[in-house]
PARO-330326 format. One record per residue (C-alpha): residue in three letters; chain; x, y, z. Coordinates in steps of 0.02 Angstrom, whole numbers, plus 50000, padded with zeros to 5 digits. Layout:
<guzas>
ALA, A, X, Y, Z
...
</guzas>
This chain:
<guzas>
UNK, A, 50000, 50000, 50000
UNK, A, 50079, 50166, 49954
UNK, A, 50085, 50306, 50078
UNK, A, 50125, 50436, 49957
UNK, A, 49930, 50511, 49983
UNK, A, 50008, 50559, 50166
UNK, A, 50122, 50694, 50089
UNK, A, 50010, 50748, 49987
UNK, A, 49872, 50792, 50117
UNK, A, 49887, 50848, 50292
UNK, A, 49698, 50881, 50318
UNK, A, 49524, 50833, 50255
UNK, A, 49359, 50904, 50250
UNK, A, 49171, 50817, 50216
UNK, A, 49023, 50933, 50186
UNK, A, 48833, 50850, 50214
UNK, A, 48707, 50963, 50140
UNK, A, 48533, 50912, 50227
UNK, A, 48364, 50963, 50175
UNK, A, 48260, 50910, 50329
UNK, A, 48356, 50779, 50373
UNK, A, 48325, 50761, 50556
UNK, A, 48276, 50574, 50565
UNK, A, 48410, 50520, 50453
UNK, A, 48565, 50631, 50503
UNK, A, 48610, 50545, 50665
UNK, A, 48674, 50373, 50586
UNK, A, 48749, 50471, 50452
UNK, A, 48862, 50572, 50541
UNK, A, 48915, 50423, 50658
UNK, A, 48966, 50346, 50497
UNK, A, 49082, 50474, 50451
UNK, A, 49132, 50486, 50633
UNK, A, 49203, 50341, 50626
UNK, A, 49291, 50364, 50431
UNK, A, 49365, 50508, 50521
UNK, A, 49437, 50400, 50649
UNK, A, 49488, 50282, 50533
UNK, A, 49598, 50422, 50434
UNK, A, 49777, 50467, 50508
UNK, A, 49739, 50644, 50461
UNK, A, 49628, 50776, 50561
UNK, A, 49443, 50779, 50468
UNK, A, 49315, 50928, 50484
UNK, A, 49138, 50889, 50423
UNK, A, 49011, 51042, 50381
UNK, A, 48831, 51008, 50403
UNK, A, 48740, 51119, 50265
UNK, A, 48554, 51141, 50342
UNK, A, 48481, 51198, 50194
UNK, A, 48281, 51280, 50231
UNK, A, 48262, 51147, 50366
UNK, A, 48121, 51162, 50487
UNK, A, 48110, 51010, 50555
UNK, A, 48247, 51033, 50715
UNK, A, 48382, 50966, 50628
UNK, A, 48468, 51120, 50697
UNK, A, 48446, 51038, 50871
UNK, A, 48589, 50912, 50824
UNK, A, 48712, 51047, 50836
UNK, A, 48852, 51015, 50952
UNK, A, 48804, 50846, 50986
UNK, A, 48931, 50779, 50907
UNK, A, 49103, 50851, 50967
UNK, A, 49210, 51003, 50885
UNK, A, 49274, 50939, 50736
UNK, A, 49078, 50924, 50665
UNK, A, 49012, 51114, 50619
UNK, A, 48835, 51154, 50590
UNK, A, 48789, 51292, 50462
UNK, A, 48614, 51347, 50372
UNK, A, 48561, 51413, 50242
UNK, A, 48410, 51461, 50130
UNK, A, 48476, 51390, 49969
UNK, A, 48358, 51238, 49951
UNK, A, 48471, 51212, 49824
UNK, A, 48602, 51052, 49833
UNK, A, 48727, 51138, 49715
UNK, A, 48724, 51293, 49825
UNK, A, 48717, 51232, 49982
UNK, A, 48878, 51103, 49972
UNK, A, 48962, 51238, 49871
UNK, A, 48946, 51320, 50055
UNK, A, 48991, 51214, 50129
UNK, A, 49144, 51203, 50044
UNK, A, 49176, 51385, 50051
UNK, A, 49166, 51367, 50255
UNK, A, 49284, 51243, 50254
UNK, A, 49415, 51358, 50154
UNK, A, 49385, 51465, 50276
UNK, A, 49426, 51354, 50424
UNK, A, 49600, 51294, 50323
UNK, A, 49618, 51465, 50208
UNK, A, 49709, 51446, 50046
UNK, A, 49785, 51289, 50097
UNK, A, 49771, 51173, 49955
UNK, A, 49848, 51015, 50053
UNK, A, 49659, 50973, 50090
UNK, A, 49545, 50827, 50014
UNK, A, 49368, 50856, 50013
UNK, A, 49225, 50716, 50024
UNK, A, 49064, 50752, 50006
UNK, A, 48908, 50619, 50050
UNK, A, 48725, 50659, 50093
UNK, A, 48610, 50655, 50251
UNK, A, 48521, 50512, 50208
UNK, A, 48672, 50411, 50168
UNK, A, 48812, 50275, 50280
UNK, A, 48987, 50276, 50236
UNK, A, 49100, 50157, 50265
UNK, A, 49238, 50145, 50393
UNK, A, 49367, 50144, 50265
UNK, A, 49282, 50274, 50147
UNK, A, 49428, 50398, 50191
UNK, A, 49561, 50324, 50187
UNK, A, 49492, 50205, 50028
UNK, A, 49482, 50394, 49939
UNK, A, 49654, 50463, 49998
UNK, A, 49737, 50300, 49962
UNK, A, 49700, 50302, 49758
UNK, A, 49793, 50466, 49756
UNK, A, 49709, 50556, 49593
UNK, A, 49608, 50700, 49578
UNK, A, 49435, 50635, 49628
UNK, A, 49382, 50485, 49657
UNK, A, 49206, 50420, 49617
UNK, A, 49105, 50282, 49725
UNK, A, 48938, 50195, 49707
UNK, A, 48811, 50173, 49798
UNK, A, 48696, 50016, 49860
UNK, A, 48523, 50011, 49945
UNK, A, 48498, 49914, 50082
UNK, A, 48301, 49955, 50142
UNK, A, 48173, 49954, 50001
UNK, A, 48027, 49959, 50108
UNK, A, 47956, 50087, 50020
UNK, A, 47981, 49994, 49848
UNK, A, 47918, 49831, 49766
UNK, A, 48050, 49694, 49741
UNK, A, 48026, 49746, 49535
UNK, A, 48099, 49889, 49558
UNK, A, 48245, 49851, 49677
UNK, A, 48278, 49721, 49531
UNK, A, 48261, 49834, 49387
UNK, A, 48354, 49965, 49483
UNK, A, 48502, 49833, 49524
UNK, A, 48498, 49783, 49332
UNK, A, 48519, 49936, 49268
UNK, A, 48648, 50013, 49376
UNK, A, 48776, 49864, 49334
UNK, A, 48741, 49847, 49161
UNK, A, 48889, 49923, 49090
UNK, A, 49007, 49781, 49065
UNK, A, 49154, 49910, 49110
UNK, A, 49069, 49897, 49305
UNK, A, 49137, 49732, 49306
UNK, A, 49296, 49771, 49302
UNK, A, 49308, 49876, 49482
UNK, A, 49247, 50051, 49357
UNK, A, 49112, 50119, 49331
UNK, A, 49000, 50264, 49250
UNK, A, 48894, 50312, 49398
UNK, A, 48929, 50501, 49486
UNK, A, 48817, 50498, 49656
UNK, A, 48836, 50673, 49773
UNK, A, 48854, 50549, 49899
UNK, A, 48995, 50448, 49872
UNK, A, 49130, 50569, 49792
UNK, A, 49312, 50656, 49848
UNK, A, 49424, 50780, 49767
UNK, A, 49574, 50881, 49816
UNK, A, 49523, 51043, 49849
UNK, A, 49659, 51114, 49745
UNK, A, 49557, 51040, 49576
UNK, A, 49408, 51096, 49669
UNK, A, 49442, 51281, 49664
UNK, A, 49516, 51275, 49513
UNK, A, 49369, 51229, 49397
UNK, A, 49268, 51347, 49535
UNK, A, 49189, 51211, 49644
UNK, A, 48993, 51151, 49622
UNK, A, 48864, 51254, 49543
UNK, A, 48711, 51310, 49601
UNK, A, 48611, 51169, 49530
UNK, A, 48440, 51112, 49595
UNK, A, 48515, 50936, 49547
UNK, A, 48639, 50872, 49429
UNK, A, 48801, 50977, 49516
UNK, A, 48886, 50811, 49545
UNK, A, 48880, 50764, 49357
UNK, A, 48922, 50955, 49322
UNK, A, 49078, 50963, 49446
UNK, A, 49145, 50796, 49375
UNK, A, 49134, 50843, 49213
UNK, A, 49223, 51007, 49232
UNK, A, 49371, 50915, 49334
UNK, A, 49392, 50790, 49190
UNK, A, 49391, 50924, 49054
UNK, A, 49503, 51012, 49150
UNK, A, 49623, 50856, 49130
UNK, A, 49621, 50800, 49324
UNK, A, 49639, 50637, 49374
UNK, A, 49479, 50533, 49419
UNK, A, 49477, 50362, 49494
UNK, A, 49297, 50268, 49457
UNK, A, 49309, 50131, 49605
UNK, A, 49153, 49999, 49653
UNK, A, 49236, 49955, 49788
UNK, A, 49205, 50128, 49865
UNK, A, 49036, 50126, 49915
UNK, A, 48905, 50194, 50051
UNK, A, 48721, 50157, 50092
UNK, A, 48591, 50267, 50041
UNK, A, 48409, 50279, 50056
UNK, A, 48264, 50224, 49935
UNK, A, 48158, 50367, 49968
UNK, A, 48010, 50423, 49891
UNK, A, 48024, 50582, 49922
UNK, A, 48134, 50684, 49825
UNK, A, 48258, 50825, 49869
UNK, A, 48347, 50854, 49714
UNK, A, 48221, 50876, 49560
UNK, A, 48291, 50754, 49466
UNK, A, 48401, 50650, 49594
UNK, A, 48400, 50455, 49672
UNK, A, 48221, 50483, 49730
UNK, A, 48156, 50533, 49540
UNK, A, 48277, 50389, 49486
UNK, A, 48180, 50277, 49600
UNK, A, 48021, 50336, 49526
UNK, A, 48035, 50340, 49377
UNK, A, 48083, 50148, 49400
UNK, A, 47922, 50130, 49476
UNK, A, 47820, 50196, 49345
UNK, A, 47905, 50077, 49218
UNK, A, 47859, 49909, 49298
UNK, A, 47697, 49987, 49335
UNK, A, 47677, 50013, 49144
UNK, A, 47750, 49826, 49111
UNK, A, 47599, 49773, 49200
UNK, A, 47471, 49851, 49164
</guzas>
């Protein structure tokens, strides 16, 4: 294993934009509590509270000093981790010797999902992501939803072709240099990827780096997992009838 990432980085930073997230955002931030633990580098994680109402603001300083609670009025996912970005520059200032990670509120990383990132030692580094609960789904669409996320042949190979908000990292040198995410409604994850790799940065597709994440029905993002998930459901629904 090459520790060659360790000279490259001396700090790391994960921002969780939430969007009335109250319910969920306990078990996801003592996932990441415990990827920070598992990294031999300090690790600062932002909680973006975008237009939450739900108390989600009561969580704040629950969970020790390195975890920082912000809000905004975005209700926007572009805007509100591209704050949450911007508060973490502040915390380190110009410092580029800083990886970013980013996941969302509804999601689990795993323990090694730090050091799994830091370890690859490119530009960004894109993950997947599985679902473990589909309550809220028949087993036709968990099916058709697990068929048509590894149907590219290349996903067999440890790549893939997927770009998910909540499984992604990037030094935050590349990040400010292509000028970080977009205010996009949804879509900013695709966006910021695809500026990086124009840019000619490095990225690292890896299945192996992967989190849990919800099977909601209700959406956050326009057009995110939610309206993936839906959509889905609309097509089996049409196959039967």
């Amino acid at each position: 294993m090459s520790t060659a990432w360790l000279r490259a980085y001396d700090a790391a930073a994960v921002v969780i934009p939430a969007h009335n997230e109250r319910a969920k955002l306990p078990a996801c931030l003592r996932a990441v509590l415990t990827a920070a633990l598992c990294a031999p580098i300090p690790v600062t994680i932002v909680v973006v509270l975008d237009d939450c109402d739900d108390g989600s603001d009561q969580l704040a300083g629950e969970y020790g000093p390195d975890v920082h609670f912000i809000s905004v009025d975005a209700h926007n996912v572009g805007a509100a981790r591209a704050v949450g970005f911007g508060y973490a520059r502040s915390l380190f200032g110009t410092d580029t010797r800083c990886w970013y990670a980013t996941t969302d509120a509804d999601s689990r990383v795993d323990p090694g999902w730090l050091v799994h990132q830091l370890e690859v030692g490119d530009d960004m580094v894109l993950g997947v992501v599985r679902v473990t609960d589909w309550g809220h789904h028949g087993a036709e669409v968990a099916q058709r939803y697990l068929q048509s996320y590894q149907a590219d042949p290349v996903y067999q190979n440890d790549h893939h072709d997927h770009i998910h908000g909540a499984n992604m990292g990037f030094s935050a040198r590349a990040y400010w240099r292509v000028g970080g995410f977009r205010a996009l409604a949804s879509g900013e994850d695709v966006d910021l990827a695809e500026r990086l790799e124009a840019a000619g940065y490095r990225i690292h597709r890896d299945t192996e780096l992967s989190v849990i994440t919800s099977a909601r029905t209700q959406a956050r993002a326009p057009h995110g997992f939610a309206h993936h998930l839906r959509q889905l459901g609309r097509s089996v629904a049409g196959d039967c009838a």
